[in-house]
C-alpha positions as CSV (number, residue, x, y, z in Angstrom):
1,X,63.5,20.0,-45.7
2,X,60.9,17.6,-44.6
3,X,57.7,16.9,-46.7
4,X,55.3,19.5,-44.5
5,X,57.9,22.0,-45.3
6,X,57.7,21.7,-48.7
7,X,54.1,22.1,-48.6
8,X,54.2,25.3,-46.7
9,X,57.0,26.4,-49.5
10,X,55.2,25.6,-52.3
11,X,51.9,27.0,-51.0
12,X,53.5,30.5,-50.5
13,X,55.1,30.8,-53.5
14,X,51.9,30.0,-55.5
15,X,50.1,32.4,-53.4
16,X,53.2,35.0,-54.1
17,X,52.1,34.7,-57.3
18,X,48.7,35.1,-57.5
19,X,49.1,38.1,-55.7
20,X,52.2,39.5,-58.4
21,X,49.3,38.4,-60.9
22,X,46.5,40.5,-59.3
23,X,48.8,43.1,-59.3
24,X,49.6,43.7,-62.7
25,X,46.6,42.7,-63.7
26,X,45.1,44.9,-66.4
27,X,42.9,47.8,-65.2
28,X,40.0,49.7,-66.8
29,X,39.2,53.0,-66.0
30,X,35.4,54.2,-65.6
31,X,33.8,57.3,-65.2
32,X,30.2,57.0,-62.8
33,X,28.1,59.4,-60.8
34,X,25.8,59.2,-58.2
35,X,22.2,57.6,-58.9
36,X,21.2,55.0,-56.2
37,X,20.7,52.4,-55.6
38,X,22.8,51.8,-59.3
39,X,25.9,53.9,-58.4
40,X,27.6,55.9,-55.4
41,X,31.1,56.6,-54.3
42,X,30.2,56.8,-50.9
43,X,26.7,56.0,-49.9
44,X,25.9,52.3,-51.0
45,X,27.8,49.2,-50.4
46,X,29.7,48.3,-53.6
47,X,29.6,51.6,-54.6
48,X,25.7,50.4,-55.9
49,X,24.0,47.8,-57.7
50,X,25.7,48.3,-61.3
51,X,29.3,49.2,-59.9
52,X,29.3,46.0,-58.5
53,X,28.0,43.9,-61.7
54,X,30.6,45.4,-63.9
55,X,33.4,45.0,-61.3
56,X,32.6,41.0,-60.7
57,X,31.8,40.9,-64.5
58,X,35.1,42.5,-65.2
59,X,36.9,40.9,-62.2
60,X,35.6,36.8,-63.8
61,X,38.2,38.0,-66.9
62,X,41.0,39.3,-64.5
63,X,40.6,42.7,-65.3
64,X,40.8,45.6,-62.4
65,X,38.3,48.2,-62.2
66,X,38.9,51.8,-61.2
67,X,35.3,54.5,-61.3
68,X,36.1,57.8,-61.4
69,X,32.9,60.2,-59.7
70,X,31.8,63.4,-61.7
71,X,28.4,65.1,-62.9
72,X,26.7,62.4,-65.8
73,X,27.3,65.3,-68.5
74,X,31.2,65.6,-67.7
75,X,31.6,61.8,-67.5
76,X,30.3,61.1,-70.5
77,X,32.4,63.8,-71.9
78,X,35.8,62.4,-70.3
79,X,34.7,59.3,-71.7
80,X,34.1,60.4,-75.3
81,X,37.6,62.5,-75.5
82,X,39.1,59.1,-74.6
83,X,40.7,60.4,-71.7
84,X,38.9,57.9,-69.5
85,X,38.7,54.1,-70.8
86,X,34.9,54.2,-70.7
87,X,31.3,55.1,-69.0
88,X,29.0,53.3,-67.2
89,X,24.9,53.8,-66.9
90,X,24.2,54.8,-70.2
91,X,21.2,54.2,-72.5
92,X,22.0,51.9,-75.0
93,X,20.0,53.2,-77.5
94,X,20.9,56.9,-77.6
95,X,21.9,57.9,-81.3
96,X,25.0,60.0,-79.8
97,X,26.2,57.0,-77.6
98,X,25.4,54.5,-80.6
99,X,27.7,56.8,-83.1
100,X,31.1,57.6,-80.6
101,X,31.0,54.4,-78.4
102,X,31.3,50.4,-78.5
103,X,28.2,49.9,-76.3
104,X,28.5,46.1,-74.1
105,X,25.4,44.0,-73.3
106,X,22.8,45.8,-70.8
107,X,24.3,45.8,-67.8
108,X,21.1,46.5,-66.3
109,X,17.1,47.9,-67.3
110,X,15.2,50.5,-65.7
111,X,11.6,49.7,-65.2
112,X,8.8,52.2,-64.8
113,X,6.2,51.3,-62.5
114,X,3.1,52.4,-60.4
115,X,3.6,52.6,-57.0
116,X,0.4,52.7,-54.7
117,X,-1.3,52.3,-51.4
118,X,-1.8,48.3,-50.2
119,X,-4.8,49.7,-48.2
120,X,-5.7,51.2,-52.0
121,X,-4.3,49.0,-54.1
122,X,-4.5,50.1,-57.9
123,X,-5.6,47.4,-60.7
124,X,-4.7,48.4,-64.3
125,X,-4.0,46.6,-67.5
126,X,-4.3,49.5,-69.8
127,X,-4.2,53.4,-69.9
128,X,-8.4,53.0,-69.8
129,X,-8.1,51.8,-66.2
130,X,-6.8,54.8,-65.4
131,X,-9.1,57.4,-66.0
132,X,-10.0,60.0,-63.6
133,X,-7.3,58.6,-61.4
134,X,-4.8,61.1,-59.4
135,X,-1.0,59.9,-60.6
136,X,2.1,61.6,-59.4
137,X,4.4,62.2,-61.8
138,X,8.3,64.5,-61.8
139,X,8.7,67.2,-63.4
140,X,11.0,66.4,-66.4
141,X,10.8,62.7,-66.1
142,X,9.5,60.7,-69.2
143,X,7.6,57.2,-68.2
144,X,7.0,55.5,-72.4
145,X,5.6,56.8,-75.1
146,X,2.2,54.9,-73.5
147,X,2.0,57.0,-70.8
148,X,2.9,60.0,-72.1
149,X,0.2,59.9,-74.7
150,X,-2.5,59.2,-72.5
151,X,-1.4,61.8,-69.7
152,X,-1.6,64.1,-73.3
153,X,-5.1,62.9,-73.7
154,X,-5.9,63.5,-70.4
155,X,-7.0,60.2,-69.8
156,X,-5.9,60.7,-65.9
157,X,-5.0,63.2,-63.4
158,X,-1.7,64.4,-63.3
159,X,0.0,66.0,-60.3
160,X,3.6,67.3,-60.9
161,X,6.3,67.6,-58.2
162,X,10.2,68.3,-58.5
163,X,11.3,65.6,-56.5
164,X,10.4,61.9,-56.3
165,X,10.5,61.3,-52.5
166,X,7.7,64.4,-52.5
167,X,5.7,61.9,-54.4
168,X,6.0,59.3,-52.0
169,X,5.0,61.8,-49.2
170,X,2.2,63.0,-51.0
171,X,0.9,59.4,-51.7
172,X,0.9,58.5,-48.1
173,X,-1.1,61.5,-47.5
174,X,-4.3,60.2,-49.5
175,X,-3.2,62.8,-52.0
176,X,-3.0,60.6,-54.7
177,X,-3.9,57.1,-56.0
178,X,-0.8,56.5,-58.0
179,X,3.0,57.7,-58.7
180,X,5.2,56.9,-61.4
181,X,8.6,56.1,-60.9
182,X,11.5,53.7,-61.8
183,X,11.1,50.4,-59.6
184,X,14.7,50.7,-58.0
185,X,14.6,53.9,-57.6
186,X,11.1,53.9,-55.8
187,X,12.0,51.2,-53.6
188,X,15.4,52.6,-52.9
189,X,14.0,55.8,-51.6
190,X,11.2,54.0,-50.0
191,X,13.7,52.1,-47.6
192,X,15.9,54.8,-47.2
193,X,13.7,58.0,-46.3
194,X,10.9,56.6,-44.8
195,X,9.9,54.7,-41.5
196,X,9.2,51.1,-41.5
197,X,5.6,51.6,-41.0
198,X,5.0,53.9,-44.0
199,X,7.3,52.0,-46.0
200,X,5.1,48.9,-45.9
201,X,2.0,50.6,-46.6
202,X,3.2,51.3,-49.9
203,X,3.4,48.7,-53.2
204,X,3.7,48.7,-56.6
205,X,1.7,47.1,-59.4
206,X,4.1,44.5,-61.5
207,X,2.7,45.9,-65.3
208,X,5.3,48.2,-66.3
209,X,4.8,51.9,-67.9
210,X,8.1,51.5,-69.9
211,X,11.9,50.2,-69.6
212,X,15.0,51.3,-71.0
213,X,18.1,49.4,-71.0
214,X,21.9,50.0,-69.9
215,X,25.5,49.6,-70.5
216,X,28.9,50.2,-69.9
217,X,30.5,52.2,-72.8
218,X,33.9,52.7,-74.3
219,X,34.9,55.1,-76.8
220,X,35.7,54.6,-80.8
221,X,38.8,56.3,-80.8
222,X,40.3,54.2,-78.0
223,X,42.9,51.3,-79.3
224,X,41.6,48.6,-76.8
225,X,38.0,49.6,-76.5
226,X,36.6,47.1,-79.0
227,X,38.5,44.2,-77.2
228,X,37.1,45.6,-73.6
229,X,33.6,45.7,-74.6
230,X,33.9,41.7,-75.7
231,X,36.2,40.6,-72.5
232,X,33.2,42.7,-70.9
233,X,30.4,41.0,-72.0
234,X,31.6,37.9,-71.5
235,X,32.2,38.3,-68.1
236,X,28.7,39.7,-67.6
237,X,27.5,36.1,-69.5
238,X,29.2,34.0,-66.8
239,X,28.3,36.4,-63.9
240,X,24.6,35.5,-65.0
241,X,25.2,32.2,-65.7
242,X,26.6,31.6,-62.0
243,X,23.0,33.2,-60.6
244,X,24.8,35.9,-58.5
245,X,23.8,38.4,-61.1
246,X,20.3,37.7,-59.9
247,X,21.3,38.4,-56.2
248,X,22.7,41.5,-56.7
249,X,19.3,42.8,-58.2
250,X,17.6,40.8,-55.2
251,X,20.0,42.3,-52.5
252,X,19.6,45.6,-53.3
253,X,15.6,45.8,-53.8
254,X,15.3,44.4,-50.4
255,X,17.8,47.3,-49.2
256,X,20.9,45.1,-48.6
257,X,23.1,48.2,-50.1
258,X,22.4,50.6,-47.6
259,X,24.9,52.0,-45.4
260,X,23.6,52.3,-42.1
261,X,23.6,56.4,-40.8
């Protein structure tokens, strides 16, 4: 066997094993549900923004990840009983998710914003700006303790509607100067269900109404949860560290997740 041969040999079997290593590698089990642009089983690349963070973050620490798609109330609930290794898009600082679960760094924040007209743009820096202003809101939604209290006070307008992409309709219409919603959300829908040219008529204003933070979570009563929720975070440290958790946020607010129809 000459020296090229022995290459070629070598190569293959360290390949043959990387590939017996993926294959037992250890796998963790996660329940999800559908909320673009964060998670989908079918209609985002990557299965959305989060699903891919905690499968790279996951991945950097040779661990496999499987996501399991059901309604949030019966995920959470699979999750709890332990009959599922964990959850992911939870708020991390919900008193039943604090008592039952080992809760990882925040995979991720939800930003409330006011979206607007750039041919009207809006210019606030408190609640007082606001006054008299017409502000879209969805019924059932909460936006901070700072907007709720002035909407209480009635130091605005408020216009209800049961579905966000209503809101966006109704502000390109003229029929309102303002809607609330979360920042990925907003721009999610605002690629997705409109056309190009009422898509960049709208903008948003950078000051922020209220955020809430993520994570993945993994049940008490589960043996290897507590070690899961460290191999986690550290993955999710060097997935930030090597900038591409930056580009995941920066390819899905420019659209880059959407599966084309």
């Amino acid at each position: 066997m000459n020296k090229k041969q022995i290459r070629v040999l070598t190569f293959l079997i360290i390949f043959a094993g990387f590939q017996a290593i993926n294959l037992n590698a250890e796998t963790v089990r996660l329940t999800s549900g559908e909320w673009a642009p964060f998670t989908s089983e079918h209609t985002l690349k990557h299965n959305g923004l989060v699903s891919r963070i905690i499968r790279d973050s996951f991945a950097l620490e040779g661990i496999n990840v499987e996501f399991g798609y059901f309604p949030w109330k019966r995920s959470l609930r699979l999750a709890r009983e332990g009959r599922w290794d964990g959850s992911v898009g939870w708020a991390i600082t919900r008193p039943d998710i604090q008592e039952d679960f080992y809760i990882s760094d925040a995979t991720n924040s939800i930003p409330k914003v006011l979206f607007s007209l750039k041919e009207k743009p809006l210019i606030w820096d408190s609640m007082v700006d606001l006054e008299d202003k017409q502000i879209g809101v969805t019924d059932g939604y909460f936006y901070g303790s700072m907007f709720e209290n002035a909407k209480n006070n009635e130091r605005f307008k408020v216009q209800y509607v049961s579905s966000e992409r209503l809101n966006l309709i109704k502000l390109l219409g003229g029929r309102m100067d303002a809607v609330a919603m979360g920042l990925d959300a907003g721009l999610y829908m605002i690629k997705r269900d409109l056309s190009p040219d009422q898509a960049d008529r709208i903008t948003y204003h950078p000051r922020l109404l209220a955020e809430t933070f993520q994570g993945v979570v993994f049940p008490k009563k589960l043996e290897r949860s507590a070690r899961l929720v460290k191999t986690f975070n550290k993955g999710l440290k060097r997935l930030k560290a090597s900038g591409k958790y930056d580009q995941y946020f920066a390819e899905s607010r420019a659209g880059l997740y959407l599966l084309e129809n």
